[in-house]
C-alpha positions as CSV (number, residue, x, y, z in Angstrom):
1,X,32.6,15.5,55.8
2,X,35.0,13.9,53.6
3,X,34.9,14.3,50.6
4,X,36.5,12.4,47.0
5,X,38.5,14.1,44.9
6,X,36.9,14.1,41.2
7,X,38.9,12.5,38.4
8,X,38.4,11.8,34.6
9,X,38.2,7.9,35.3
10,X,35.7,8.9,38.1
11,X,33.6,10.8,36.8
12,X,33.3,9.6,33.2
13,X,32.2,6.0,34.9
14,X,29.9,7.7,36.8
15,X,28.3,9.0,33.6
16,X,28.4,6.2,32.1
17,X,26.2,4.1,34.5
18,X,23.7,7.1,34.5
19,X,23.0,7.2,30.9
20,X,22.6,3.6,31.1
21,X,20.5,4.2,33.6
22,X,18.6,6.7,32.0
23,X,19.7,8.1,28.5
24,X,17.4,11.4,28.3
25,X,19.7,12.1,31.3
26,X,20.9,16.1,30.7
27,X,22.4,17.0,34.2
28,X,23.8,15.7,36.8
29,X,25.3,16.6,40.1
30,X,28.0,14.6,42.0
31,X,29.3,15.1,45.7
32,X,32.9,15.9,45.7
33,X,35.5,18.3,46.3
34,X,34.5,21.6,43.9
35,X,37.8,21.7,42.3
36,X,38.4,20.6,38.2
37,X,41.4,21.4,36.0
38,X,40.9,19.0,33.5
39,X,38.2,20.8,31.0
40,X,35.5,18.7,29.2
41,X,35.5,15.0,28.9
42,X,33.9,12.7,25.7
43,X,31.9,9.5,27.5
44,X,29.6,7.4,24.8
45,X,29.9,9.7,22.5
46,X,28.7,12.4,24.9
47,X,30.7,15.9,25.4
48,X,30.1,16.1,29.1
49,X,31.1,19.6,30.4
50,X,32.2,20.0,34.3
51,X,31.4,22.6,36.6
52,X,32.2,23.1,39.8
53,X,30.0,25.0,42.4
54,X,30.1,26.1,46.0
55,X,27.0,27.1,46.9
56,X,23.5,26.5,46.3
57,X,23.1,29.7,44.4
58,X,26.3,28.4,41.9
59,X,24.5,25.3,41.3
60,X,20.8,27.3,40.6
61,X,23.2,30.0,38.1
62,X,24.9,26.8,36.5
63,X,21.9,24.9,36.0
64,X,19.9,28.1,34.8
65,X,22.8,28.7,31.6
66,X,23.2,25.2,31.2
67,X,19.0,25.1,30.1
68,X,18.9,28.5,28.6
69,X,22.0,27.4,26.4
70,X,20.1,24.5,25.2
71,X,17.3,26.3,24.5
72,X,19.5,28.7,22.3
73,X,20.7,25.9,20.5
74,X,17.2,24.4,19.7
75,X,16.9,21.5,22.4
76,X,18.8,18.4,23.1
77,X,20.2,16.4,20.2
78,X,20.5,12.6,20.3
79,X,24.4,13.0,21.6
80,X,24.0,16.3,22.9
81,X,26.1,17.7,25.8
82,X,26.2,16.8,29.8
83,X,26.5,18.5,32.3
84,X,28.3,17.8,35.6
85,X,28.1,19.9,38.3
86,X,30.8,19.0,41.1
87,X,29.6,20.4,45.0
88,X,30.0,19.8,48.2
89,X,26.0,20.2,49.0
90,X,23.3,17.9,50.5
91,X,20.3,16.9,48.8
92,X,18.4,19.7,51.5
93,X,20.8,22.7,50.7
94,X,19.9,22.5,46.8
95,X,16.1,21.7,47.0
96,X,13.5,20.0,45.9
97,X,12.9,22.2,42.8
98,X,16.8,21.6,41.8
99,X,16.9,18.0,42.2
100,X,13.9,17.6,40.1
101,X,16.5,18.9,37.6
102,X,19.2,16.2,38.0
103,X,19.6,12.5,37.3
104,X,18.2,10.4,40.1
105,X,16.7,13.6,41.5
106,X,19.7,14.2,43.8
107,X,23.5,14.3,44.2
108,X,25.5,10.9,43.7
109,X,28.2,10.1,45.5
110,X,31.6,9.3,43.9
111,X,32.7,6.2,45.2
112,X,35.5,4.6,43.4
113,X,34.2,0.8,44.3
114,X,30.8,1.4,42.9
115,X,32.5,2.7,39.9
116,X,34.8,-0.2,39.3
117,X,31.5,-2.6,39.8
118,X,29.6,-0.8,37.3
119,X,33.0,-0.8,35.1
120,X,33.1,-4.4,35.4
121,X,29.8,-5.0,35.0
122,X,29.3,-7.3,38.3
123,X,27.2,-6.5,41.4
124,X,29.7,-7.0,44.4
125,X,33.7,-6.8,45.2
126,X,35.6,-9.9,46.4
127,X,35.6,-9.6,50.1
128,X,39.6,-9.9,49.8
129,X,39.4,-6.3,48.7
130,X,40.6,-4.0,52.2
131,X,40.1,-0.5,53.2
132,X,43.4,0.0,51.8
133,X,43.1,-1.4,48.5
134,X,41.8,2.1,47.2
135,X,44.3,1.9,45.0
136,X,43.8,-0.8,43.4
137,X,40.3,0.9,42.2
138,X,42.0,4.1,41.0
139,X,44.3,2.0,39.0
140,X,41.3,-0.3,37.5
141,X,39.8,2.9,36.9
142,X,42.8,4.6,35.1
143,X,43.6,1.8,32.7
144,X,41.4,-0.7,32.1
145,X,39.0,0.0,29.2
146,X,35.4,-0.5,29.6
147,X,35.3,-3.1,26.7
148,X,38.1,-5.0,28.7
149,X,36.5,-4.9,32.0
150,X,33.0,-6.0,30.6
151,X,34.7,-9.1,29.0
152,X,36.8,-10.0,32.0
153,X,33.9,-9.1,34.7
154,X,31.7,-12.0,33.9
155,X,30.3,-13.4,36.6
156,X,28.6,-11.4,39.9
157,X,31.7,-10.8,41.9
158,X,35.0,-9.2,41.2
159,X,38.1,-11.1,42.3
160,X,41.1,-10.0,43.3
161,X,42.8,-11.9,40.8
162,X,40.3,-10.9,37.7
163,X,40.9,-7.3,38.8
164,X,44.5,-8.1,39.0
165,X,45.1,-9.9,35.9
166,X,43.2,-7.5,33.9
167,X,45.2,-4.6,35.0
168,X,48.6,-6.6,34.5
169,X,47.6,-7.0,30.8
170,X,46.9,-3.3,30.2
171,X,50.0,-2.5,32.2
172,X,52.3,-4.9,30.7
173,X,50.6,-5.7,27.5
174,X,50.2,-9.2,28.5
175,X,47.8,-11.2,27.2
């Protein structure tokens, strides 16, 4: 299986759609390669803290400090912390009792494309968009502010030349 490298842009969009989503949303678990250098990240006001985890047993021990911290520190507050657990597991290997733990009840995928949709706010990609435009969603992902995409996204599809001209003016200041 192949899996997608975790990165701030990545992962802080995926956040964001699932407290949109749902904002009681504490934990949540995202397929991808177990590896994170980068320390905690801020999304919505959130502090979001990463883990990574190998095994089915890492994700139960991460989980089970993750709640008895919480309950330490007297519950949830209204912009308490995340947490982000990073694994290479399948829905099966972690269980029905930890799923019921985690946002959507399972592990979401990291796909760049559905992160640049939800950044954008539109429900499908231009079908002038390749398999090897990956790129072009990293960079949209990198540098274009949410408050920037949501203005420029208007509409149901995202163009190449809307995704273009957007990242142009964050690159090159050009409005």
């Amino acid at each position: 299986m192949s899996l997608r490298t975790a990165t701030p842009a990545l992962v802080s969009q995926r956040v964001r759609t699932v407290l949109k989503e749902g904002p009681g949303t504490r934990m949540i678990a995202m397929r991808a390669e177990p590896i994170w250098t980068d320390g905690p990240l801020t999304v919505e006001g959130h502090r979001v803290e990463i883990e990574t985890c190998v095994s089915p047993l890492a994700v139960r021990s991460s989980l089970s400090r993750w709640t008895e911290r919480e309950a330490a520190d007297g519950g949830p507050s209204e912009a308490a912390d995340l947490l982000v657990v990073l694994c290479e597991l399948s829905d099966h290997e972690l269980g029905e009792d930890v799923l019921a733990r985690l946002a959507h009840r399972r592990i979401l995928p990291l796909e760049p494309w559905d992160a640049v949709r939800s950044l954008f706010g539109v429900q499908r990609m231009d079908a002038a968009f390749g398999k090897d435009d990956a790129w072009i969603a990293s960079a949209l992902l990198d540098h274009v502010p949410s408050d920037v995409a949501a203005a420029a996204g208007a509409g149901t599809t995202l163009t190449r030349e809307v995704a273009f001209s957007s990242l142009a003016r964050q690159l090159l200041d050009a409005h």
